[in-house]
FIKOLZA-1660 file (N, C-alpha, C; in steps of 0.1 Angstrom, whole numbers, plus 5000, padded with zeros to 4 digits):
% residues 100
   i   px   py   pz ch aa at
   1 5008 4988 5000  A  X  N
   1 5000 5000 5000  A  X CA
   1 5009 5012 5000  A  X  C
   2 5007 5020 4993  A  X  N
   2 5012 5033 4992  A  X CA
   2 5009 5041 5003  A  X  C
   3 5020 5051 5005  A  X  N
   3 5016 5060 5015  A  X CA
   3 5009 5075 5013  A  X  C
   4 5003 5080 5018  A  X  N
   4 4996 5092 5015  A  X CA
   4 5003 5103 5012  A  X  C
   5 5003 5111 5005  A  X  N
   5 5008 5124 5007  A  X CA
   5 4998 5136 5004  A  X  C
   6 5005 5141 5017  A  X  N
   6 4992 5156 5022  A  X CA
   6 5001 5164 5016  A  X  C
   7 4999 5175 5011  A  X  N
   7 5003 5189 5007  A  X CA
   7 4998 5199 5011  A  X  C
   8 5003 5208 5024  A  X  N
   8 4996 5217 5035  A  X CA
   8 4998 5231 5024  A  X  C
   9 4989 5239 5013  A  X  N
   9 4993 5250 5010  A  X CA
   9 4986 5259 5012  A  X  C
  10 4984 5261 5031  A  X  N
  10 4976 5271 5035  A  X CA
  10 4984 5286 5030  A  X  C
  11 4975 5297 5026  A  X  N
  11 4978 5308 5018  A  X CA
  11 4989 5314 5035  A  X  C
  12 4997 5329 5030  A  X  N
  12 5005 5336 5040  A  X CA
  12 4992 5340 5050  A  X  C
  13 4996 5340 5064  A  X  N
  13 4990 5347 5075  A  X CA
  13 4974 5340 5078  A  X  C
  14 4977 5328 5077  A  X  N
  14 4969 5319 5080  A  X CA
  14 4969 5308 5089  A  X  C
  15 4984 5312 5098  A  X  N
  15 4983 5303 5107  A  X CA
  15 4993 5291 5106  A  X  C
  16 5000 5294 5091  A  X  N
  16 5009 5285 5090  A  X CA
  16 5019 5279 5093  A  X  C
  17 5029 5293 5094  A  X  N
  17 5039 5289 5102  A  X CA
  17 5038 5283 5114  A  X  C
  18 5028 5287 5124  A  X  N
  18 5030 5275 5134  A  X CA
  18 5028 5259 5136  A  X  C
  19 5017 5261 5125  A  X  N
  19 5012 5243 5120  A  X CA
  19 5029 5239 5120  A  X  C
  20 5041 5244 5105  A  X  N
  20 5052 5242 5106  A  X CA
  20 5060 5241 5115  A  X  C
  21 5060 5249 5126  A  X  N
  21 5070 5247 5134  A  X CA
  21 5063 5238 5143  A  X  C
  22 5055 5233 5143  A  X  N
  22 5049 5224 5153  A  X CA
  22 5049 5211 5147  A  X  C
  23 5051 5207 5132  A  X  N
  23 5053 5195 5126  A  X CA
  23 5069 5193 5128  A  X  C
  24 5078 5204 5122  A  X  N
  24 5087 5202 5127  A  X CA
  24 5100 5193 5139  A  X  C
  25 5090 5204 5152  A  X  N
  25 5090 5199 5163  A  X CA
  25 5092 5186 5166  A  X  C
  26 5081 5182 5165  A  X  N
  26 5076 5168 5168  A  X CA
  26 5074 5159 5154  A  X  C
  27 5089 5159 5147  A  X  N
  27 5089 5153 5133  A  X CA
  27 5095 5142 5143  A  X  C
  28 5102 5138 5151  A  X  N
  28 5103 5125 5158  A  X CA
  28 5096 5114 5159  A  X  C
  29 5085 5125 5169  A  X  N
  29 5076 5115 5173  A  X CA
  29 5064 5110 5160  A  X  C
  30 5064 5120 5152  A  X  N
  30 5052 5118 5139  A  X CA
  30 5056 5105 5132  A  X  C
  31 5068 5105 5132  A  X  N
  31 5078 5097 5124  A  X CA
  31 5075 5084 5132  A  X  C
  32 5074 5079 5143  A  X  N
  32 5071 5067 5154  A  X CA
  32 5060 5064 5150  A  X  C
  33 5050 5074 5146  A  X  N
  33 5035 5067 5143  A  X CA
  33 5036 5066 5128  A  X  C
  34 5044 5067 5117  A  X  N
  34 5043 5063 5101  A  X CA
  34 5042 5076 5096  A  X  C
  35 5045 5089 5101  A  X  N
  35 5041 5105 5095  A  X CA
  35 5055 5107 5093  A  X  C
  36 5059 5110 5082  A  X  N
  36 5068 5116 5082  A  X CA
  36 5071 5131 5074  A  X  C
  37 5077 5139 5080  A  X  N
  37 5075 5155 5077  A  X CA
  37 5090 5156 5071  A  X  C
  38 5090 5156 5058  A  X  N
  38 5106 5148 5057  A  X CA
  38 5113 5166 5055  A  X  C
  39 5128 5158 5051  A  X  N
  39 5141 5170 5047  A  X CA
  39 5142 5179 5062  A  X  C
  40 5150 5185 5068  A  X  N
  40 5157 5192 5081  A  X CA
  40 5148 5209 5080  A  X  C
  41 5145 5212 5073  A  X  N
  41 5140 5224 5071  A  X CA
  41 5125 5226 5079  A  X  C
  42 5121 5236 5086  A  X  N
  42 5112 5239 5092  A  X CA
  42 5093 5239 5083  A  X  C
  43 5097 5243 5069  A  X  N
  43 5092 5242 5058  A  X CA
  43 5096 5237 5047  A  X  C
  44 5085 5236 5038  A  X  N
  44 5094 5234 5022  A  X CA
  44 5085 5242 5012  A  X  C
  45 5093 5253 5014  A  X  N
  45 5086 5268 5007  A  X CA
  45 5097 5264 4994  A  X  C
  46 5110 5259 4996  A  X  N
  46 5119 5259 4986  A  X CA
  46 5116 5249 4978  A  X  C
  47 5109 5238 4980  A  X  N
  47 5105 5230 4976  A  X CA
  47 5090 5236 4963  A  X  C
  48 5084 5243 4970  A  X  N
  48 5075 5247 4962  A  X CA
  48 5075 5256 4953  A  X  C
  49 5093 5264 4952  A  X  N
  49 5096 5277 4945  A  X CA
  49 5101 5270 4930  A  X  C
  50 5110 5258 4939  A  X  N
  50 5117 5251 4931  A  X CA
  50 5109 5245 4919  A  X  C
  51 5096 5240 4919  A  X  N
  51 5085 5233 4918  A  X CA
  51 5084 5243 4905  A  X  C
  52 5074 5255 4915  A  X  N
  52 5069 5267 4904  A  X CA
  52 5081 5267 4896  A  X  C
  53 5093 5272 4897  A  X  N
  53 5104 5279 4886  A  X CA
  53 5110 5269 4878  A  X  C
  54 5103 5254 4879  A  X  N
  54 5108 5247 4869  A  X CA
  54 5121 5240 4874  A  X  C
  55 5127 5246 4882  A  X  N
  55 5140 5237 4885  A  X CA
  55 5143 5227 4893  A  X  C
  56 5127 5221 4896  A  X  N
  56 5123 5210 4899  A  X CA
  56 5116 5205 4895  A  X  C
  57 5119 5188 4887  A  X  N
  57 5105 5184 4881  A  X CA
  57 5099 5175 4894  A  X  C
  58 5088 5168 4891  A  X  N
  58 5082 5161 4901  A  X CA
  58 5082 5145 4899  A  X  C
  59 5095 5142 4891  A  X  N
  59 5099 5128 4893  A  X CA
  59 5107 5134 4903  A  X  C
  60 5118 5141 4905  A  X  N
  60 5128 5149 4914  A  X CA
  60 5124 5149 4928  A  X  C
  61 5115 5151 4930  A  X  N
  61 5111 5157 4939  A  X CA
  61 5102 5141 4944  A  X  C
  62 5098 5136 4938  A  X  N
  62 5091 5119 4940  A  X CA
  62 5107 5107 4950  A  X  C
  63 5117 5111 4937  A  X  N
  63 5127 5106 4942  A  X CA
  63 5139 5109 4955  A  X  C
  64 5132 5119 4958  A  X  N
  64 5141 5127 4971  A  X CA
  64 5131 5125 4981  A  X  C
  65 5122 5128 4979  A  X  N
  65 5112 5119 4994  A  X CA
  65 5113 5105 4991  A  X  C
  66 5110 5096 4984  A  X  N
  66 5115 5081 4984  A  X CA
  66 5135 5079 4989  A  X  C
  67 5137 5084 4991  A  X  N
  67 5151 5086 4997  A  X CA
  67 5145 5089 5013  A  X  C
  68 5135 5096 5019  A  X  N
  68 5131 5097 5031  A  X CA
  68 5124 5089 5040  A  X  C
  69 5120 5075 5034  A  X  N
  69 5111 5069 5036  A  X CA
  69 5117 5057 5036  A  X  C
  70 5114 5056 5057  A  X  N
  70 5119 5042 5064  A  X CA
  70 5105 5035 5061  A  X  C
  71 5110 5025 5065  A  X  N
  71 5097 5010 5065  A  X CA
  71 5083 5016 5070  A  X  C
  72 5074 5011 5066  A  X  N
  72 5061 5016 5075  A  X CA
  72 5053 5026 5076  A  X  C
  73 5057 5039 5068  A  X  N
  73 5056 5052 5066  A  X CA
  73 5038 5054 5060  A  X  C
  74 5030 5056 5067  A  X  N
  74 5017 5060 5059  A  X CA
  74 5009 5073 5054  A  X  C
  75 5025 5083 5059  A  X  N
  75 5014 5094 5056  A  X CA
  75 5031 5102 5052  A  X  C
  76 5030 5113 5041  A  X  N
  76 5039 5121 5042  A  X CA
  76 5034 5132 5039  A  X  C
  77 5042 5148 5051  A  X  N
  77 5033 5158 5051  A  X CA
  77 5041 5168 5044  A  X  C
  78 5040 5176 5034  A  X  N
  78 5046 5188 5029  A  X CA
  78 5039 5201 5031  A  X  C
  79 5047 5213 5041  A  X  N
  79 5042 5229 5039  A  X CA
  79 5049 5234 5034  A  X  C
  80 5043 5243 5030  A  X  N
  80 5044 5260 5023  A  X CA
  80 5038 5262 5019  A  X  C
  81 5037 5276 5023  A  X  N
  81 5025 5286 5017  A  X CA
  81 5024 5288 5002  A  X  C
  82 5037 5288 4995  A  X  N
  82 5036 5290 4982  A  X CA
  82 5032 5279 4973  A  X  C
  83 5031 5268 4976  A  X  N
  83 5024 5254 4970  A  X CA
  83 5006 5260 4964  A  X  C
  84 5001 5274 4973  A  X  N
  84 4989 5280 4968  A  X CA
  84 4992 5284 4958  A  X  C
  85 5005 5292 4952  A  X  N
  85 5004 5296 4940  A  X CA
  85 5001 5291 4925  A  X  C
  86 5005 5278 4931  A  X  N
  86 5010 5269 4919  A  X CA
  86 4994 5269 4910  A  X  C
  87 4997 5269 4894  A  X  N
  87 4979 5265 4887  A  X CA
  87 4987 5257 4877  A  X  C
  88 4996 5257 4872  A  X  N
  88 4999 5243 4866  A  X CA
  88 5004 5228 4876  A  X  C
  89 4996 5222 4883  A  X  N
  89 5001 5211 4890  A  X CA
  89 5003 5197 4883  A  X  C
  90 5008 5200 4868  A  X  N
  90 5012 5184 4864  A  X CA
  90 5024 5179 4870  A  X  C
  91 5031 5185 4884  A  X  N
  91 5043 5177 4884  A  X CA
  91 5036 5167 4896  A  X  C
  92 5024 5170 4899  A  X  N
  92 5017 5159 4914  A  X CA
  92 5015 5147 4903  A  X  C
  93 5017 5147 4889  A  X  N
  93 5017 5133 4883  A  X CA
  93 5026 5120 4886  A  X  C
  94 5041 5129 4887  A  X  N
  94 5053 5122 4887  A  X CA
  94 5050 5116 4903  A  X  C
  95 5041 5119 4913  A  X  N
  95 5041 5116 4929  A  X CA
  95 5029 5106 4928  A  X  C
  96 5019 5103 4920  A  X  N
  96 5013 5092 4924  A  X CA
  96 5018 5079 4916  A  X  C
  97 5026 5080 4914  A  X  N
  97 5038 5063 4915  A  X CA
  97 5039 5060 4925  A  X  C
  98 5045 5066 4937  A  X  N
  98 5047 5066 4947  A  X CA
  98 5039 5069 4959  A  X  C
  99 5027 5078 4957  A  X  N
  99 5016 5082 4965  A  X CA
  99 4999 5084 4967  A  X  C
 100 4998 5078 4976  A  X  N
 100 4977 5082 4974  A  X CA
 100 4976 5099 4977  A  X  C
% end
């Protein structure tokens, strides 16, 4: 079974940064129950800049969270705010190989 992937792209000044620093936080323990909030970064705004400006495709971005993912994993959570901008989303194509 594949694992989930959530994409948090609540707009700026909505509360988001603390959702992030609070996944962050507790990326340990999320990670003990199958969540994992992957990459060291508090967000992944870069992730979503990268995304928009093309200099990430989303096999890229498929294969660097499959690099994140221990045994057991059912849920993976991505934020940033800028993931709202995005209106071409064919790179979420390259992520259901990998994800519900």
């Amino acid at each position: 079974m594949k694992p989930k992937l959530m994409i948090h792209a609540g707009i700026h000044r909505t509360g988001t940064t603390a959702l992030q620093k609070l996944l962050a936080h507790y990326r340990g323990r999320l990670a003990e129950k199958g969540i994992v909030y992957p990459f060291s970064a508090a967000n992944h705004q870069s992730i979503a800049w990268s995304l928009f400006r093309k200099q990430m495709s989303g096999t890229e971005l498929a294969d660097q969270l499959a690099g994140q993912l221990p045994a057991g994993v059912t849920c993976v959570v991505l934020s940033g705010e800028d993931f709202a901008i995005h209106k071409d989303l064919t790179w979420l194509g390259a992520l259901q190989a990998h994800f519900d």
